[in-house]
N, C-alpha and C positions, 0 to 999 in steps of 0.2 A: 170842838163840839161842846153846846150847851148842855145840862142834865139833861133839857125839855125837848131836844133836841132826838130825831130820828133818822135812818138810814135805812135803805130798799138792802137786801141779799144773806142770804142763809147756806151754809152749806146745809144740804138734805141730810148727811149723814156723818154721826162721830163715833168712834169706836176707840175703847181703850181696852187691847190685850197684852199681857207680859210687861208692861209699863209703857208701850209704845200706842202712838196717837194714831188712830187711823181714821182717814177723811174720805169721805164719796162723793162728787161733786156732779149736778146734774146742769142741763141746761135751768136759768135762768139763776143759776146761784150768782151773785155777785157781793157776796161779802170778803174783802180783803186781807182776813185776819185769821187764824186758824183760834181759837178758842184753847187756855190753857187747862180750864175745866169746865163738866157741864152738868146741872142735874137736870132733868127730866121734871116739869111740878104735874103735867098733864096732855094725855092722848086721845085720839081719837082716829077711826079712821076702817077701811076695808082693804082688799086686795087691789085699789085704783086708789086712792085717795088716802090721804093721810094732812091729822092737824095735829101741831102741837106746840105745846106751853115749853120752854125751860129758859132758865139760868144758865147764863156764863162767862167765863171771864176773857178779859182782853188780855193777849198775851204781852202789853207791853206799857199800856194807860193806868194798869192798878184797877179799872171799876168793873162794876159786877153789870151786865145788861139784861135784861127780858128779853125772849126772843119767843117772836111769833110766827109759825110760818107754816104755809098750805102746800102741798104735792099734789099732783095729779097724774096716772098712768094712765097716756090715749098711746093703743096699736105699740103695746109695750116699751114704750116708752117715757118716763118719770121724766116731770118738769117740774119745775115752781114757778107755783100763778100767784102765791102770794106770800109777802116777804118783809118782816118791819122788826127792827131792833129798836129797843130804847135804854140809852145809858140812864142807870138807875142810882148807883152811889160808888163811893171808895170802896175796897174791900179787899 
C-alpha cells in the first residue's frame, strides 16, 4: 500500500484495560488488523449514531493511519455505513 493509498473497514470499538486489548466488532467492520494503539483526535455522535476522528498504529507495518469512521443503531442494532483508513507516515 501507497502513503496516498486507502482501505474500506474499522473496527467500531477498542478498549484497553489492565493492559489487555479489547475489540468490538460489528457488522460491516472489515478491517483486518487489530490496531496496537489508538488515540481518539475527535467525536461526535447520539444514542444511534456515532463519528469519529483517531490515530492508530498497525500492528506489524510500523505506520501510524487516520481513521475515519461512521456507526449507525437501526432496531438496536450498530453497523458501519462508513469506513476509510489512510496510511499517514512511519512511526
Amino acid at each position: 500500500m501507497r502513503p496516498d493509498d486507502t482501505a474500506s473497514g474499522q473496527r467500531v470499538s477498542y478498549g484497553y484495560t489492565n493492559q489487555q486489548t479489547q475489540v468490538v466488532s460489528y457488522p460491516g467492520d472489515t478491517l483486518p488488523w487489530v490496531p496496537t494503539a489508538q488515540q481518539q483526535l475527535g467525536g461526535a455522535g447520539d444514542t444511534d449514531l456515532f463519528i469519529s476522528s483517531e490515530l492508530v498504529t498497525h500492528p506489524t507495518d510500523g505506520y501510524i493511519y487516520a481513521l475515519e469512521r461512521r456507526g449507525e443503531r437501526t432496531d438496536g442494532v450498530w453497523k458501519m455505513v462508513r469506513n476509510e483508513t489512510i496510511r499517514l507516515t512511519s512511526g
